[in-house]
C-alpha positions in Angstrom: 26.3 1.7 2.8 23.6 3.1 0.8 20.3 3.0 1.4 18.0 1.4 -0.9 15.4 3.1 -3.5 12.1 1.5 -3.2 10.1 0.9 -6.7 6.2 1.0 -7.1 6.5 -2.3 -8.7 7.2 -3.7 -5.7 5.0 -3.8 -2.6 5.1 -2.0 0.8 6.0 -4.5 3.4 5.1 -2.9 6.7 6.3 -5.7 8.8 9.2 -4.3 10.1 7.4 -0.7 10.5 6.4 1.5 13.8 2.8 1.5 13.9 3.3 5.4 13.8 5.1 5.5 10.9 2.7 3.9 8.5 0.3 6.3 7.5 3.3 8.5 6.2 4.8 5.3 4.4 1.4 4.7 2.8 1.2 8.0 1.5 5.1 8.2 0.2 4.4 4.9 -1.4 1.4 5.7 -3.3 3.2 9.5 -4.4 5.7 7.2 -5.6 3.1 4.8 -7.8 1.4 7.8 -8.6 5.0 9.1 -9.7 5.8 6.2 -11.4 2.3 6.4 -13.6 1.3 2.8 -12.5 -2.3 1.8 -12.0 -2.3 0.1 -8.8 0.2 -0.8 -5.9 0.3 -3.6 -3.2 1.0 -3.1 0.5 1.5 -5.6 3.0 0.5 -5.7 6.1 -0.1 -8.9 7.2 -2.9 -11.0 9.1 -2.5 -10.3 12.7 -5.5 -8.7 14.6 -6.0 -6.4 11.6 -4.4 -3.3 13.1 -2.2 -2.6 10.2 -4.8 -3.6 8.1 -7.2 -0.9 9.0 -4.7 1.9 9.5 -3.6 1.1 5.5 -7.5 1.0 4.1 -8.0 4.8 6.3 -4.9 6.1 4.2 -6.1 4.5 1.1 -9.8 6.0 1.8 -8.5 9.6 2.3 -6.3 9.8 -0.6 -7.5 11.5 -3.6 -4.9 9.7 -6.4 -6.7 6.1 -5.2 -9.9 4.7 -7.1 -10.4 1.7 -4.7 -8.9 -0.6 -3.0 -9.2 -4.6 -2.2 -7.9 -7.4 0.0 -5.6 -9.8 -1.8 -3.6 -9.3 -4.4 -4.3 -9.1 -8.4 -5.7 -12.8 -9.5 -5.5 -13.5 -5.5 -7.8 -11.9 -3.6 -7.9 -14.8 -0.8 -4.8 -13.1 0.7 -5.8 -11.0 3.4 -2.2 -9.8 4.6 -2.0 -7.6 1.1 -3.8 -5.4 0.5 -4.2 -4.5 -3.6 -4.7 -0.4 -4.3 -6.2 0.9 -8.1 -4.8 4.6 -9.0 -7.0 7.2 -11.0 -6.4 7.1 -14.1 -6.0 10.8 -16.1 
């Protein structure tokens, strides 16, 4: 069985994920948007107590290829699972 290629044009679902493992997950997934030459990306991380939530807006923070970032998704920003990330632009 092989494994799957992930896509920027999908989003990061960090459900199934090791706390441990996310902020290296984040990074690899924004390379990869980055990579791709998108503009922005989509990770979820769901509602819970927020732990997720905060560990993905650090990794967003610290990384120089992100603009800024926002709750929600594009045309939904009520969705506070997702969280919706804006790439520079060169």
């Amino acid at each position: 069985m092989e494994p799957s290629k992930i896509s920027g044009s999908m989003p990061l679902d960090l459900h199934h994920f090791r706390e441990c493992d996310v902020p290296a997950l984040v990074e690899e997934f924004v390379w990869l948007c980055v990579e791709e030459k998108r503009k922005s990306g989509a990770i979820i991380h769901g509602k819970g107590k927020g732990t997720l939530r905060a560990m993905v807006h650090e990794c967003l923070q610290g990384n120089k290829s992100v603009s800024s970032y926002q709750l929600g998704g594009l045309g939904n920003h009520e969705n506070w699972g997702q969280t919706t990330f804006y790439l520079q632009i060169d």
